[in-house]
C-alpha positions, 0 to 999 in steps of 0.5 A, spaced: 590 542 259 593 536 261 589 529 262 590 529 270 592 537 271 590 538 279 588 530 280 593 526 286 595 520 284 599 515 290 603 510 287 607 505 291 613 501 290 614 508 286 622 507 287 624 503 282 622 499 276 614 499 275 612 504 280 618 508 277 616 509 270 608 509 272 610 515 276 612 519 271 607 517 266 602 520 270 607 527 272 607 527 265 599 527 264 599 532 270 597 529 277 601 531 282 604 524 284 606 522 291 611 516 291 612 511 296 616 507 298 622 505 303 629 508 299 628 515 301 634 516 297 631 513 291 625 516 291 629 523 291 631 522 285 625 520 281 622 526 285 628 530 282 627 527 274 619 528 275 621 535 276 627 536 271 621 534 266 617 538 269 612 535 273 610 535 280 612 529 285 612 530 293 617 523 296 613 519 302 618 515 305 614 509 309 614 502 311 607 497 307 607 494 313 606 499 317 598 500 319 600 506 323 605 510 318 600 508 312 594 512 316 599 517 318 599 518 310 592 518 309 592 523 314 597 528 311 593 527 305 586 529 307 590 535 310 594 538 305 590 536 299 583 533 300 583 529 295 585 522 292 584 520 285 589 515 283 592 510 288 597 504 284 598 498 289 604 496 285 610 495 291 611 488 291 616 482 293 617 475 290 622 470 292 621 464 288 625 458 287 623 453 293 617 448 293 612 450 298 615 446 303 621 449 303 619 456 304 621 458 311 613 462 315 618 469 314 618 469 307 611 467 307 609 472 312 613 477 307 609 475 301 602 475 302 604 483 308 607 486 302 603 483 296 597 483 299 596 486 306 599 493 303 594 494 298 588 493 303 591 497 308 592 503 302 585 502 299 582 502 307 586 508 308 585 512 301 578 509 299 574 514 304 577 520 301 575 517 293 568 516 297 566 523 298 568 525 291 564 520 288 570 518 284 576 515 284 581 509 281 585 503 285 590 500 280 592 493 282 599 491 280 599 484 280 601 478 275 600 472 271 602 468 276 596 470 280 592 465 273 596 460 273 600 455 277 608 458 279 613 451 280 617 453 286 613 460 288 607 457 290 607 462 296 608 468 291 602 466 286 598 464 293 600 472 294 597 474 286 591 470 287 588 474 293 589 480 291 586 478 284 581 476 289 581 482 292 580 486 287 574 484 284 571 484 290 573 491 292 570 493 284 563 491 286 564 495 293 566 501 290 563 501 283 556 504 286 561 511 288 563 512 282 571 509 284 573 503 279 577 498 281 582 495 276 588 489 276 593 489 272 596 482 271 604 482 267 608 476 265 615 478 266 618 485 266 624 487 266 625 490 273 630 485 275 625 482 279 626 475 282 632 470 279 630 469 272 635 470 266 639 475 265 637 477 259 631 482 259 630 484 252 625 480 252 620 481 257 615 486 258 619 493 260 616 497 265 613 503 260 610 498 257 605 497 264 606 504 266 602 505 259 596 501 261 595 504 267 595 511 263 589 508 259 586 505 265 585 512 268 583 516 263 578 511 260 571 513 258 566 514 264 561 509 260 566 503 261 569 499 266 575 496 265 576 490 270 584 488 268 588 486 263 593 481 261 600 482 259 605 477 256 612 479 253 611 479 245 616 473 245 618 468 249 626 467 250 630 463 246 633 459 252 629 457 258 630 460 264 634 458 271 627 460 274 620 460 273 619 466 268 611 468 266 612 468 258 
């Protein structure tokens, strides 16, 4: 029997990237893995390689941002499946480059609804369902920017450092009904995720988060791990065009 057989695991930003790789991580241990995110077309296609591999995907197509469509999943999953083991706050935009005073209130209303409004919507609506089990894991996708100054992306790193914020906070609100709450803080992925150097052979891959996330749900029932910090085993040989988290 595989790790997580019969367990639902909602992860977002699921099309691409980070929530791509974790996706499939987690339909390889045996979850039934319910992708969301906006692209409806990309989310058909990692549900159609979950399946050719053999696992189990349902594609839910809905916008962060919307209160309504988030309560709207929640509602569904209660119906079809009754459970919630796994949520991943993964989805997440930066637009790095400008100093703070030259970035516009649209790019950061668009920061802080998607990196930190989203996951608070999601935890409020699929929370309950982990309470009545008396078990559950929210993972946090979040970055080093969110312990270190970011020149030129003040806003993004305002956007990590809430939800690092967060996160603690929920963990000891929840930790008494059994659902732990973890944040994972990479430096930079390969994803091509902002406007940084071409070359990613150096960065941190998506697998290589999606692994953690892996350990974090499977971890023993006597511990807790609160996060964990991940950097490119090397840094680049030339210096970036924009902030890189090495």
């Amino acid at each position: 029997m595989a790790e997580l057989d019969g367990q639902i695991a909602v992860v977002t930003g699921a099309g691409r990237g980070i929530g791509e790789a974790t996706s499939k991580r987690l339909a390889t241990m045996g979850a039934l893995v319910l992708l969301v995110a906006r692209d409806v077309e990309q989310l058909n296609k990692v549900k159609g390689e979950i399946e050719n591999d053999g696992g189990r995907a349902e594609a839910c197509p809905l916008d962060l941002l919307q209160d309504a469509q988030i309560s709207g999943l929640a509602g569904a999953i209660r119906t079809r499946h009754s459970r919630c083991d796994i949520l991943v706050n993964n989805a997440g935009i930066g637009i790095i480059g400008k100093p703070l005073h030259e970035t516009t209130p649209e790019d950061w209303d668009a920061m802080l609804n998607t990196n930190l409004r989203a996951p608070y919507l999601m935890i409020r609506a699929l929370s309950p369902l982990m309470i009545a089990a008396g078990r559950g894991h929210i993972i946090n996708v979040s970055s080093l920017a969110g312990h270190n100054p970011l020149k030129n992306g003040a806003a993004y790193a305002a956007s990590k450092w809430g939800l690092n914020g967060l996160t603690y906070s929920v963990a000891e609100e929840l930790r008494e009904h059994g659902i732990r709450v973890s944040a994972v803080a990479p430096g930079s992925v390969n994803t091509g995720f902002g406007r940084g150097a071409k070359d990613g052979s150096w960065k941190i891959q998506p697998d290589d988060v999606a692994n953690i996330v892996a350990m974090l749900v499977t971890q023993s029932s006597s511990s807790f791990v609160s996060e964990v910090l991940v950097r490119p085993a090397r840094k680049p040989e030339t210096r970036p065009s924009a902030p890189e988290l090495a």
